[in-house]
N, C-alpha and C positions, 0 to 999 in steps of 0.2 A: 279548714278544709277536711279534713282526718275528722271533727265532729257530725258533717255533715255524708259521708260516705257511710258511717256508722248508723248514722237514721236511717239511711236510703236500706242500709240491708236489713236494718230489722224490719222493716217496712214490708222487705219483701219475703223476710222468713214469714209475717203474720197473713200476709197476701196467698202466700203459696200453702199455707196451713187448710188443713181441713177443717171444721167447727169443733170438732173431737179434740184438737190439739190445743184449742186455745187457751185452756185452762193452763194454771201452773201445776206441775207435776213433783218440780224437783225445787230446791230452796235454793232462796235467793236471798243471800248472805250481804245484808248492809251493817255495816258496822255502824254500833253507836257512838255517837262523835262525846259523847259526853265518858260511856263509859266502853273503851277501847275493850275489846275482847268478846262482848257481847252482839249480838242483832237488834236491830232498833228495832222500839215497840211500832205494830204495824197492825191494821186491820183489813191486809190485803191479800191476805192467804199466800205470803211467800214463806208456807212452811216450813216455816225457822224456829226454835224454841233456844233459849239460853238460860243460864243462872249464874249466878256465883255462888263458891262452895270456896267457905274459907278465903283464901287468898286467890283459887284457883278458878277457872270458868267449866263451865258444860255448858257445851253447847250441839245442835244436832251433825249426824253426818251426813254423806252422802250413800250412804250403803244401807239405809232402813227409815223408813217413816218416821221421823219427831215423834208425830203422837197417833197411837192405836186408841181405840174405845172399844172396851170388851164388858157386855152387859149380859149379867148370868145372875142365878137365885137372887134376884131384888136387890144387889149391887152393880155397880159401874164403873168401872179400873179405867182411870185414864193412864197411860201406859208412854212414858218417855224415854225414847233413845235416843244416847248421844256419846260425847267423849270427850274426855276431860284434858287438861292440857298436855298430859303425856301420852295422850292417844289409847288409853287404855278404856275399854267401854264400860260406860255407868249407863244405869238406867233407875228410874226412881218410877213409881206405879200411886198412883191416890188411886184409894178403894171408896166411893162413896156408897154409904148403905143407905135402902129405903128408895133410891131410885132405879130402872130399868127402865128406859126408851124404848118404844116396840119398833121403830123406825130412825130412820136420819133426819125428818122432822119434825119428833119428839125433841132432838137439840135444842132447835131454836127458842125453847120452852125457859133453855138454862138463860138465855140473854137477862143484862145484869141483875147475875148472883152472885154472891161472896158464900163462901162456905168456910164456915168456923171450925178449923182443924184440932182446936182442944175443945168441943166440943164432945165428942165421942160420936160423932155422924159421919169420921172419915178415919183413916187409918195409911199410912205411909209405908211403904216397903221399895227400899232400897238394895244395889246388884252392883257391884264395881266385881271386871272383870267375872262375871255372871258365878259371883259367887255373893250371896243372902247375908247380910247382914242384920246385926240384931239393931233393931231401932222403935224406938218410942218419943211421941210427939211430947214437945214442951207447950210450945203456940203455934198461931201461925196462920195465914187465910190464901183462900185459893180463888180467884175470883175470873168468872167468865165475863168480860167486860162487853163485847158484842157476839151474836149468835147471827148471822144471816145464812141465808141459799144465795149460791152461787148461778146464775142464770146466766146460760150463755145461748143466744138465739133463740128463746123462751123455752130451753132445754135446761132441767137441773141436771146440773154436774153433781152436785155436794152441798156441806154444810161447811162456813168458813167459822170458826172457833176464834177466837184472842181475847188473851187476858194476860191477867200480873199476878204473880205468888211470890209470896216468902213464907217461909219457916224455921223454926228453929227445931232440932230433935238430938237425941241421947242416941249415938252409934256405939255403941258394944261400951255405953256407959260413959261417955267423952261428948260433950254439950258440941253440937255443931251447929253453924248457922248456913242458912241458904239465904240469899237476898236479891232482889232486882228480878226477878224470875220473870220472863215476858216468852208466851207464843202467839203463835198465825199460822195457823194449819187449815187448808183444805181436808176435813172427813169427807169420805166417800165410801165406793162400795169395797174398795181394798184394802182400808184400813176402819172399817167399823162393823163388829160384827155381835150378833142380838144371838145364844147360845141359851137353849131350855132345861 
């Protein structure tokens, strides 16, 4: 009965929504049944991102966008926030060089790409407790697995992003691994921004 009450009202939260609203705005945190602590990989824009570091998770919060995109001089910083198990914020940045998006859909353009991060076409920078760490890539791939538009009543919202990373890199000289890395973020006009 209690299942059925719970339909009935989200029913009517989406009933009583205006078109503006239907979109996701905030993340929506399902846990991966496989690996507890993380967000299941999803391609449904519930702008979630996670990873594992070490032993520990990062994953996003509720107090800033998972992932910004900030495109300036013929680079493209995908920009992740989040916070690791003792709540303290980390944030990790991919610089890719050689591209610049004039728009939100020049994204779609990324739909699947693997970017080879020992390569020398990407660069990593790392922020725990928004203090800069020194780090240098060992391997590692970053890959955008679907690109769509988000279309809601044949109005674009955004661009829905997801994919899977790992890395491995040298922190102030001490080999770290990043593994399982998975996001679903809705870009839009508040978190992507084209700077000259």
């Amino acid at each position: 009965m209690l299942k059925y009450i719970t339909i009935i009202f989200i029913l009517i939260g989406f009933i009583s929504c205006d078109n503006d609203d239907l979109y996701i705005e905030e993340s929506i945190f399902i846990s991966d049944p496989e690996v507890s602590g993380l967000p299941i990989y999803s391609e449904m824009g519930y702008n979630t991102f996670g990873v594992r570091y070490e032993r520990d998770f990062i994953i996003q919060d509720d107090k800033s966008y998972p992932l910004k995109i900030v495109a300036e001089n013929n680079t493209t910083s995908f920009i992740f926030s989040g916070r690791n198990g003792y709540y303290e914020e980390f944030n990790f940045t991919l610089h890719i060089h050689d591209y610049k998006p004039a728009d939100l859909e020049d994204l779609l353009n990324l739909n699947q790409t693997t970017i080879d991060l020992s390569s020398g076409s990407a660069d990593i920078e790392i922020k725990e407790n928004d203090i800069s760490l020194d780090v240098e890539i060992i391997s590692g791939e970053f890959e955008i697995v679907k690109a769509r538009k988000l279309m809601v009543d044949e109005d674009e919202k955004g661009v829905i992003l997801s994919g899977v990373f790992q890395f491995k890199v040298f922190i102030d000289g001490i080999p770290v691994a990043f593994s399982l890395g998975r996001y679903d973020t809705l870009i839009a006009y508040s978190n992507f921004f084209v700077l000259d």
